[in-house]
N, C-alpha and C positions, 0 to 999 in steps of 0.2 A: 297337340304337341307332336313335332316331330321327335321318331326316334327312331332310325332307320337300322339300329343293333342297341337287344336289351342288355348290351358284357360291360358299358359303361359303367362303371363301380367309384362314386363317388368319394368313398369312406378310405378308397386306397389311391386315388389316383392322384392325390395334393402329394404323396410317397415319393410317385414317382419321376427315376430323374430323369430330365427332359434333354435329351441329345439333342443339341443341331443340325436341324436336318439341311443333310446335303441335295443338289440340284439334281432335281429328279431322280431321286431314290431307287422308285421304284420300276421295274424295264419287265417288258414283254418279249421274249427271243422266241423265233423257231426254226428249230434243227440247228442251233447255232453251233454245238461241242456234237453234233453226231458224227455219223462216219463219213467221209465223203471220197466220193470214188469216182463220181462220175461230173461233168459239169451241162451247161447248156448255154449253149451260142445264138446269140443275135446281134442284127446291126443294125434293126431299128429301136426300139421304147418298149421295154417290158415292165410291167406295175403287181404291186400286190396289196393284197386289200389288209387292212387295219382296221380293226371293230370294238371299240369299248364297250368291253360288256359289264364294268362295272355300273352299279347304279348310282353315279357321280359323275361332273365329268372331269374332266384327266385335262392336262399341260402338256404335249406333246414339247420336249427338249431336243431330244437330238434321233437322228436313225442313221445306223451303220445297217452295210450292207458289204457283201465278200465278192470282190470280183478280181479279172486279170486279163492283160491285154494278149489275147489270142494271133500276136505274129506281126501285127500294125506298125509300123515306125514312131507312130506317137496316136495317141487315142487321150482321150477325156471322155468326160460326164459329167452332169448334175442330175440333182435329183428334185423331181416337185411332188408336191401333197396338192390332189382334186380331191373333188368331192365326187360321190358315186352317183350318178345319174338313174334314172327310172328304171335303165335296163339294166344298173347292176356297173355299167361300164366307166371307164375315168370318165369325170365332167369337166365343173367350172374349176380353175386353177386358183387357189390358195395362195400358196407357198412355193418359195423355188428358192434353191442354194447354188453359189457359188459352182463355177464350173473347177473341178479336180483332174486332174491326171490320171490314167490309168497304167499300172507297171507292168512288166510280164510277168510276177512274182503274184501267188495268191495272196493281197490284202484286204482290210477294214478300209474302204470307205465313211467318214461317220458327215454327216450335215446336219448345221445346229438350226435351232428355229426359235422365234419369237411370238407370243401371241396366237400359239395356234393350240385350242382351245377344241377336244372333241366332245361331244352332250353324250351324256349318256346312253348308249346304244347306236350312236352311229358310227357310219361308215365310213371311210375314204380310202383313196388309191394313193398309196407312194408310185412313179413313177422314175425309173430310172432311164434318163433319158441319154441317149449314145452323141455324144454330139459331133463325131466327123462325116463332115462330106460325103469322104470317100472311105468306105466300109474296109479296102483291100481285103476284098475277099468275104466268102460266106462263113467264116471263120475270126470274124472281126475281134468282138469283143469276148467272153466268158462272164456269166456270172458263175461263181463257185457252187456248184449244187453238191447233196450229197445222194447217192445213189438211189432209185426208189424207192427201193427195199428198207431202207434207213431210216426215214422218217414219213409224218404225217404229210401229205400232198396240203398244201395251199392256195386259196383261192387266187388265182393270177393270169396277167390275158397280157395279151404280145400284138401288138402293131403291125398289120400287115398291110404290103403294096398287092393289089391284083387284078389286071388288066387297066393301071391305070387310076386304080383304088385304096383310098388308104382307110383301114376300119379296124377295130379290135377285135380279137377273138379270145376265146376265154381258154385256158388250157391247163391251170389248177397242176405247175408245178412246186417240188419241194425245197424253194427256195432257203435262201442263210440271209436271215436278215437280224435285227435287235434292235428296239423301241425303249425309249427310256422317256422315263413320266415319272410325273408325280401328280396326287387331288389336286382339283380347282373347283372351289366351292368358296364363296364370296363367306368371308364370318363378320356377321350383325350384330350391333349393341345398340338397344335402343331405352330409353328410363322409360317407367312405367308409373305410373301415379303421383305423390307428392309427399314428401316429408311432412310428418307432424312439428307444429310450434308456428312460432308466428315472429314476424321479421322484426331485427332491430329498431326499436326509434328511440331517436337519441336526444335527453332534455333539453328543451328552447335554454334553460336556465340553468348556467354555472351551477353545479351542485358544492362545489368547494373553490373557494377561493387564498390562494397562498400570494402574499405581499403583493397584490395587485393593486396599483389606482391610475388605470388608464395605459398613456407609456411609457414604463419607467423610461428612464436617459439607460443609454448604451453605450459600451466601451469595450468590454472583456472581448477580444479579440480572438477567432479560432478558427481552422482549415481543417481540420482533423476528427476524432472523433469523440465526445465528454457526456456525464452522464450527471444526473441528479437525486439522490436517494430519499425517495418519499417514505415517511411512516406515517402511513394515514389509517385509519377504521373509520369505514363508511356506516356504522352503528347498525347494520345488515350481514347476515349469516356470509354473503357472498356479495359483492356489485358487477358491473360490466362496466370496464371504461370505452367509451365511445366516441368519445373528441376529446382537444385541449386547445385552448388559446394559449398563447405563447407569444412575449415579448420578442423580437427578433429580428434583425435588420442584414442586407449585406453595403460592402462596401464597392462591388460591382454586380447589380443586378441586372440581370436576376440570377438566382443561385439555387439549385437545387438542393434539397437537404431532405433527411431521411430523418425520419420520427419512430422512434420506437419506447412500449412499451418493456421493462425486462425485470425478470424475478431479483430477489435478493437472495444470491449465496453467501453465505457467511460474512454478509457485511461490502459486498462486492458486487455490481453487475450479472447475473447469471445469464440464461435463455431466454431469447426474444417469445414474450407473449401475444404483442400486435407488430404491425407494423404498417406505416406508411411512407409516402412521398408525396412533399410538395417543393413547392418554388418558392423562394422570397423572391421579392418585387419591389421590395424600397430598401433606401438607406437604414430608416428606420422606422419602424412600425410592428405590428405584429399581425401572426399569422393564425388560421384555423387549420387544427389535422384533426381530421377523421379518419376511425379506424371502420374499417369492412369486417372486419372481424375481431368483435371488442376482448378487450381483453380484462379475464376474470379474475376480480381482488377480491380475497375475504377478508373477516372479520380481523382489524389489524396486523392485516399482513404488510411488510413492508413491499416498497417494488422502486425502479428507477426508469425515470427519465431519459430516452437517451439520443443525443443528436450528432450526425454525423455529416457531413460538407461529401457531397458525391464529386463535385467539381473541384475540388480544393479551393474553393473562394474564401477571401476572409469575411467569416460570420462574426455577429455581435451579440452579446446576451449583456443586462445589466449592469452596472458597472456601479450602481450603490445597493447600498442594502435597505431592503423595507423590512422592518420587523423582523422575525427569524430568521436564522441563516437554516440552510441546509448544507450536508455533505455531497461531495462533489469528486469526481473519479475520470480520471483521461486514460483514453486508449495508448498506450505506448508502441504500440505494432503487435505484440504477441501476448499481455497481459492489461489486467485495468491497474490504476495506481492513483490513491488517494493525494486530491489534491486540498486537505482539509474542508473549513466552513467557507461555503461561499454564498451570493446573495442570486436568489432564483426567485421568479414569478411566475405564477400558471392560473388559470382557471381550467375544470375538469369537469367533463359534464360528463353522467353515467345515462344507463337506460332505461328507458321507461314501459319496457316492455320485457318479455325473455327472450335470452336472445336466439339467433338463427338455427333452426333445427336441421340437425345433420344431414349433409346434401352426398350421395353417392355418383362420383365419375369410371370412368373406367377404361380399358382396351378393348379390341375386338380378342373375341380367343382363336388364337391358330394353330392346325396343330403343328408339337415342334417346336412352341417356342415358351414363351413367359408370358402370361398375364395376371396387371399390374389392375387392380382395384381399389381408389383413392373415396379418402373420407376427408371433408373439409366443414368448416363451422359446426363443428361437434361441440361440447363440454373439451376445457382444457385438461390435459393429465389426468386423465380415466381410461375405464378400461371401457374396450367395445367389441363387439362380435359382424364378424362376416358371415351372414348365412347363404350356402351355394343348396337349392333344391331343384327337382326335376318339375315342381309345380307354383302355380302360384296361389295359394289360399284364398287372399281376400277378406281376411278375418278383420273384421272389424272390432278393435281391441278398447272400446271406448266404456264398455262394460266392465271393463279388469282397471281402470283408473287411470285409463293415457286417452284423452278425450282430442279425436280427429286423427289416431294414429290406423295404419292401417298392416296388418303381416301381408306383403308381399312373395314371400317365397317360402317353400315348404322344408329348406333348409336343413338337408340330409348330411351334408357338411358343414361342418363349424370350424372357424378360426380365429382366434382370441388375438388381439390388440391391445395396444396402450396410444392413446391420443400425444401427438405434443404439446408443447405452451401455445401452440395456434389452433387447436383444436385439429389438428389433422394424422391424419394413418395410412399407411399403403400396406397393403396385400399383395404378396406374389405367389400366385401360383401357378406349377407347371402343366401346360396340355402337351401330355406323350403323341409323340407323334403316328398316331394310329387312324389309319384312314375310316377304320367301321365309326370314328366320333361324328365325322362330316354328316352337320344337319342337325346334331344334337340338339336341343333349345334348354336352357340352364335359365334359372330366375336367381339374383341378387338381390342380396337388404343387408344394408347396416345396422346394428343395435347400440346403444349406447348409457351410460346411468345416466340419469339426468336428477335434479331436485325438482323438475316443473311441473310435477304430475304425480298421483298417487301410488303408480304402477312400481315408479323410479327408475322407468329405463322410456328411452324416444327413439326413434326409427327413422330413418332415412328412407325416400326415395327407391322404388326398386328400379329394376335393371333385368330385360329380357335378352338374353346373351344365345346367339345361334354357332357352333362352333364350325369354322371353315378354315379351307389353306391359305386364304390369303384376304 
């Protein structure tokens, strides 16, 4: 396990609220607000060294630097980032900014940078490079110093001509410069092991059939969106639906049309339990929808049918009645609205297996911002738990009456949920933007109630989560 600072406190850190961090927060100055009294003149290329001593590495953003045109009619610069060579001295060239102006008035220079990335513990030279021809004079340019007595001396070397030679020397003045940074540490998410349970399959064989024989004739006409209200008991504590046949035609195929499962509120449509898409492809005939994620009927519970035209095409459903009618509900734009008994046919196959044990997705964590921990084919409307630990157990939980389930995380935070009618949940929480987290390694697992097991809870999937700045 990495943990490069033990002050990570998991039990408070879901607390805290996570600011936005700004670009490159964090800045390294020297001598920048001291006193300054004195300056120092060149007119060729003076550099000073930059050294991350963090153990991380660092986003180099932007570096200002204080200078002034000592008397020149017009003077510029840019500035580059090398890398330090064997002996210490600028090397190979990185980075170079834009060429700026120099005033006669002491200012900020500042040059922004992309992609310049230092490891931890290295070096490089900023370069402030003079760029006129002609110097006018040994009095050219100024960088702004401030007296020597003022500040700490800095590692820095000056460009010299001599006899025809051009070479650095080192001379560790008390330069004004300012570094702004922020961490750069890569943050990884990767799953870990395998959810308990075992995948949907869905009966070869209609389990219920409602006024089917074959296909019915068509006519009821529709673009919009209508539903059908089942009361069925599947003479089982709970079922999973998992397909439907369905009569259904368009009048210009193919047509795409959205199938859904949805609760019964008070007699009305409620929340989507499954859902699919498929295509019609004839005038008339009918279709298969299977759901990915069935959706969960108990013991006479009622539920509805519901189909929606994504194209606006005109669809067809029925147009006689075989045996019982059912109730029937269209979307008006902003409400459902019963359109009395009408005549519906389906076959319903359920599962013949339990269905899919909770699968855990997720973000990378960075710090500074939100991450977002997704739970899908769970148990619908239950409650579940996120556990965040610094370890991974490895408990084999098959002894306590959840057989093939595994604990993947040690789970020193807990955060409680409720599933929707899809079986799914998201978790957010905040990483403060503290640079001692870079590196941290966190383990993930979903918990859930489940009826498949003696235990009554099933597990998801872990999840080894490394925290980083980007």
């Amino acid at each position: 396990m990495k943990l490069r600072s033990p002050v990570l406190a998991l039990a408070t850190a879901a607390t805290l609220i996570s600011a936005t961090a700004a670009q490159c927060p964090l800045g390294y100055q020297d001598n920048w607000n001291g006193i300054h009294t004195s300056t120092d003149d060149f007119s060729l290329r003076r550099s000073f060294v930059i050294h991350n001593l963090h153990p991380f590495p660092i986003r180099i953003c932007q570096i200002d630097v204080r200078m002034r045109n000592g008397g020149c009619t017009s003077a510029s610069m840019h500035l580059e980032v090398r890398t330090s060579d064997a002996s210490g001295q600028p090397g190979a060239l990185r980075k170079t900014s834009p060429s700026q102006s120099i005033p006669s008035s002491v200012t900020t220079r500042s040059a922004t940078f992309t992609n310049l990335v230092l490891a931890a513990g290295e070096r490089n030279h900023v370069v402030i490079d003079y760029e006129n021809t002609n110097p006018c004079g040994f009095f050219a340019t100024f960088v702004d110093l401030p007296a020597t007595s003022s500040g700490p001396r800095v590692e820095s070397w000056s460009e010299v001509q001599q006899s025809g030679v051009t070479f650095w020397l080192r001379d560790d003045q008390p330069l004004r410069y300012r570094v702004s940074y922020e961490p750069w540490e890569r943050a990884n998410w990767n799953p870990v092991g395998s959810p308990c349970g075992t995948s949907v399959a869905c009966g070869t064989t209609p389990y219920r059939t409602l006024n089917w024989n074959g296909n019915p004739p068509l006519g009821n006409l529709f673009n919009d969106r209508r539903a059908f209200r089942m009361a069925d008991n599947f003479g089982y504590p709970s079922r999973w639906i998992c397909g439907l046949d369905l009569p259904i035609g368009s009048l210009t195929p193919p047509s795409r049309l959205r199938v859904s499962i949805l609760s019964d509120t008070n007699g009305d449509p409620g929340s989507v339990l499954s859902q699919t898409d498929v295509t019609v492809t004839n005038p008339v005939g009918s279709i298969h929808a299977a759901f990915d994620g069935p959706a969960r009927i108990g013991a006479g519970m009622s539920y509805w049918i519901g189909f929606e035209s994504l194209d606006g095409d005109q669809l067809s459903v029925p147009a006689e009645r075989f045996g019982s009618a059912v109730n029937g509900a269209v979307w008006n734009g902003t409400s459902w609205q019963s359109n009395g008994s009408t005549s519906y046919a389906t076959r319903t196959y359920i599962t013949t297996s339990t269905p899919l044990a909770p699968t855990l997705t997720g973000d990378p964590a960075i710090i500074g911002t939100t991450k977002d921990t997704d739970l899908t084919t769970a148990p619908a409307n239950t409650i579940a738990m996120l556990g965040v630990g610094f370890s991974n157990p490895a408990t084999d939980l098959s002894s306590l009456g959840a057989p093939g389930c595994i604990a993947q995380s040690s789970a020193e935070l807990v955060v409680w949920t409720v599933t929707d009618g899809l079986g799914r949940a998201t978790v957010s929480l905040p990483v403060p933007y503290e640079p001692a987290f870079l590196g941290v390694e966190l383990h993930e697992q979903f918990a859930t109630l489940t009826n498949q097991n003696a235990l009554g809870i099933s597990f998801s999937n872990g999840a080894l989560v490394e925290i980083g700045s980007f």
